[in-house]
PAVOLO-394333 format. One line per 8 residues: number of its first residue (from 1); their letters; for each residue x, y, z of N, C-alpha, C. Coordinates in Angstrom, 3 decimals. Example, Ala and Ser with C-alpha at 12.3 -4.5 7.8 and 13.67 -1.06 7.14 Angstrom:
% residues 2
1	as	13.190,-5.690,7.800,12.300,-4.500,7.800,13.200,-3.300,7.800 | 12.850,-2.250,7.080,13.670,-1.060,7.140,12.900,0.030,7.870 .
This chain:
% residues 79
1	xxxxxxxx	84.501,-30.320,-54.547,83.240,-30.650,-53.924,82.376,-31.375,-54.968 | 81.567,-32.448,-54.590,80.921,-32.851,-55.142,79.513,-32.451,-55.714 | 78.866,-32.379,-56.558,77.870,-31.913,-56.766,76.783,-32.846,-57.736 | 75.372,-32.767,-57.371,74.187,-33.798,-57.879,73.472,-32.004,-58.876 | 73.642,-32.496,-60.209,72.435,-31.130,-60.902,72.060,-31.773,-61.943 | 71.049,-31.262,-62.113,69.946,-31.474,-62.673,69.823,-30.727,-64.047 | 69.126,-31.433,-65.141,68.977,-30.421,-66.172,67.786,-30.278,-66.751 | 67.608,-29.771,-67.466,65.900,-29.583,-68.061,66.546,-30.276,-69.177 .
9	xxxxxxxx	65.772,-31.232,-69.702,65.123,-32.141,-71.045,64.971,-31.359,-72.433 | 64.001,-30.611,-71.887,63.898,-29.596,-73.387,64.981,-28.460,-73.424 | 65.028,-27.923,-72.497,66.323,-26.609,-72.954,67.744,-27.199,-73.107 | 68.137,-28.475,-72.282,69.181,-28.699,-72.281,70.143,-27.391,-71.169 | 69.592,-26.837,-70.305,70.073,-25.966,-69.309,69.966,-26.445,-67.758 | 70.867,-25.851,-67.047,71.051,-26.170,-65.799,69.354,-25.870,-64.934 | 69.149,-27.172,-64.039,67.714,-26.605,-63.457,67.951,-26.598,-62.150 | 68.691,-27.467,-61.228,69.292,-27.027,-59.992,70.576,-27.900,-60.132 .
17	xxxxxxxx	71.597,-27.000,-58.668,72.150,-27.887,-58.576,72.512,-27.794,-56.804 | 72.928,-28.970,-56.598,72.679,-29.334,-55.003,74.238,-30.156,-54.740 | 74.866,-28.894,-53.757,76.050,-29.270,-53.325,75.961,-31.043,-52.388 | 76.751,-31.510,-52.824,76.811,-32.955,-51.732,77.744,-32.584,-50.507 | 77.325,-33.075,-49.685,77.956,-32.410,-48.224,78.609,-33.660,-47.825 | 79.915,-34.227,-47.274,80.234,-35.154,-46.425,79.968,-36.685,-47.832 | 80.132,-36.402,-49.037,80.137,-37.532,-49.496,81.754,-37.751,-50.089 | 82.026,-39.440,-50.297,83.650,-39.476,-51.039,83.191,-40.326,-52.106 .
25	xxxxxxxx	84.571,-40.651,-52.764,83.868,-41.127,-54.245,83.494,-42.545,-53.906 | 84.172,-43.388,-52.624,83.523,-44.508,-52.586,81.618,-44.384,-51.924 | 81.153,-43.722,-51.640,79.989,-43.509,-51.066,79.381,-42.846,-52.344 | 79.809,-42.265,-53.187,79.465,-42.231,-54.838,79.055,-44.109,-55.345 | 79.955,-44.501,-55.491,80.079,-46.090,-56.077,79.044,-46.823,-55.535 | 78.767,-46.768,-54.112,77.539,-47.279,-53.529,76.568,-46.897,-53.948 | 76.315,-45.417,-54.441,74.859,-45.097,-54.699,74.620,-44.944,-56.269 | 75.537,-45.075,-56.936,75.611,-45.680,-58.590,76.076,-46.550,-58.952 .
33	xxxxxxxx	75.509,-46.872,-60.668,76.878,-47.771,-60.880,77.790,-46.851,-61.574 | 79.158,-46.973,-61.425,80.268,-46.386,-62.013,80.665,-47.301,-62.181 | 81.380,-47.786,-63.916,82.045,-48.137,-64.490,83.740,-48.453,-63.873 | 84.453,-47.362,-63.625,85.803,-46.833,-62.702,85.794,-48.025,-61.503 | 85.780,-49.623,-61.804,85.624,-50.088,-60.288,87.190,-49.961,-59.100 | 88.353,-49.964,-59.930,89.401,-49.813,-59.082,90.226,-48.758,-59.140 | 89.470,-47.967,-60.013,90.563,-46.650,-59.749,89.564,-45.419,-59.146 | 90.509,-44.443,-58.251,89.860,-43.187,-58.140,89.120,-42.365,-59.108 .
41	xxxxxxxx	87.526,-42.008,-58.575,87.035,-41.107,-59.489,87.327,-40.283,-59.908 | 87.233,-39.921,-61.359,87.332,-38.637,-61.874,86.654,-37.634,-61.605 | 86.666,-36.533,-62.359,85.162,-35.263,-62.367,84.270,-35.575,-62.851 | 83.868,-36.814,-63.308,82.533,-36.780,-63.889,82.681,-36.669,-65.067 | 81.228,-35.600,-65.503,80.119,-35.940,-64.849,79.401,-37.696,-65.285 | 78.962,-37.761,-64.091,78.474,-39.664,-64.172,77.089,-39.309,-63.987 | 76.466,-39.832,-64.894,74.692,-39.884,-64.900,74.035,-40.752,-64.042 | 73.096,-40.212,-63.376,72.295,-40.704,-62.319,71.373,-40.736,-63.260 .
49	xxxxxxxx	70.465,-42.314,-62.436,68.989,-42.953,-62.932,67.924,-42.001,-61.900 | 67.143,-41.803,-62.654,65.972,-40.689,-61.759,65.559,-41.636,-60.537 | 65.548,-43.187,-60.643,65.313,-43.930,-59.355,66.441,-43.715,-58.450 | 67.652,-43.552,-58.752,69.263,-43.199,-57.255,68.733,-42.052,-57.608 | 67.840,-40.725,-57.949,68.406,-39.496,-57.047,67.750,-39.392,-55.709 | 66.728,-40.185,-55.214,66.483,-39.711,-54.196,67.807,-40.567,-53.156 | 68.228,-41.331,-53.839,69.594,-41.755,-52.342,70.594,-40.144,-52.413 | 70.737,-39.327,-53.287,71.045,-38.477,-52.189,70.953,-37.135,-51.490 .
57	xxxxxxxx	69.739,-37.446,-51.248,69.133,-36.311,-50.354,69.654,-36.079,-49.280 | 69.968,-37.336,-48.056,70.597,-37.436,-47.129,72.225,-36.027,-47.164 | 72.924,-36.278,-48.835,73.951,-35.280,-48.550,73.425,-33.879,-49.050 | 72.606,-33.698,-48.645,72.096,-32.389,-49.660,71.081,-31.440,-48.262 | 72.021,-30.069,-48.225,71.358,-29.327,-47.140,70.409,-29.023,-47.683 | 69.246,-28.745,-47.216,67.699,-28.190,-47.765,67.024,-29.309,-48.447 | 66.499,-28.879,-49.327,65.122,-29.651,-50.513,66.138,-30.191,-51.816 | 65.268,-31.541,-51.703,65.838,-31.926,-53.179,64.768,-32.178,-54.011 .
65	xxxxxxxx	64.355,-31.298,-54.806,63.123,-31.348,-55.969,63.526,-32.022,-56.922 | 62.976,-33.533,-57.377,62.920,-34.310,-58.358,61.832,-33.908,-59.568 | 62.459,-33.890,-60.611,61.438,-34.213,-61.848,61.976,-35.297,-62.767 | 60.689,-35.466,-63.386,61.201,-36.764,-64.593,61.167,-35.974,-65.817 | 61.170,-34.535,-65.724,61.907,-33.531,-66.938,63.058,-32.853,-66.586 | 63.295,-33.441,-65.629,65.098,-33.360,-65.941,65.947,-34.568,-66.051 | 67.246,-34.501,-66.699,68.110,-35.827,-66.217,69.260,-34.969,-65.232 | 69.300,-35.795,-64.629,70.652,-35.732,-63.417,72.263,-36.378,-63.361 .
73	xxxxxxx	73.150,-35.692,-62.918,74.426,-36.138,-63.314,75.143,-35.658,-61.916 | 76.173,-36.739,-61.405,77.149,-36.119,-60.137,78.580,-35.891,-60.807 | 79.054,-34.722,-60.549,80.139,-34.041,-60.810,81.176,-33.563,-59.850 | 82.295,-33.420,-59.925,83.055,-33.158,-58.715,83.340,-31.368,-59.502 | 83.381,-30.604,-58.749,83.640,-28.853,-58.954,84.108,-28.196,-57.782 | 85.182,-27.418,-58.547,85.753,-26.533,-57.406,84.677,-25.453,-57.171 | 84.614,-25.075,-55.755,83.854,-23.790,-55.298,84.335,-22.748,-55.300 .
C-alpha cells in the first residue's frame, strides 16, 4: 500500500501518515516528478514538494493536515 507521511523538521520524527487509497505508481508519476521514467516504482521513499501534497488528498480517507514544518515523502508499505 501506498503511503503520503509527513515528518517534523526539528525532531526528524514521524508526524502523520495517510494511507493512499486506489492510487498506482503511474498516478504517483503524474503527481510528482520521479526520476524512474520507464521502469516500475520502487518503495520509495520519493519526496514530495509541500506545493504536490495537496494533489493527494483526493486518495486519502479523512483530513489531510499540511504544514511547512514538516517535509513529506510517498512510500509503498506493507500493512
Amino acid at each position: 500500500m501506498w503511503y503520503l507521511e509527513s515528518y517534523d523538521k526539528r525532531t526528524d520524527s514521524i508526524a502523520n501518515s495517510y494511507r493512499l487509497v486506489a492510487i498506482t505508481g503511474d498516478g504517483i508519476r503524474e503527481l510528482i516528478d520521479v526520476d524512474e521514467d520507464d521502469l516500475p516504482l520502487e518503495m520509495g521513499p520519493y519526496p514530495v514538494a509541500l506545493a504536490d501534497v495537496p494533489k493527494f488528498a483526493r486518495y486519502i480517507e479523512g483530513d489531510l493536515r499540511i504544514s511547512s514544518d514538516n517535509v513529506y515523502f510517498i512510500g509503498l508499505f506493507t500493512d
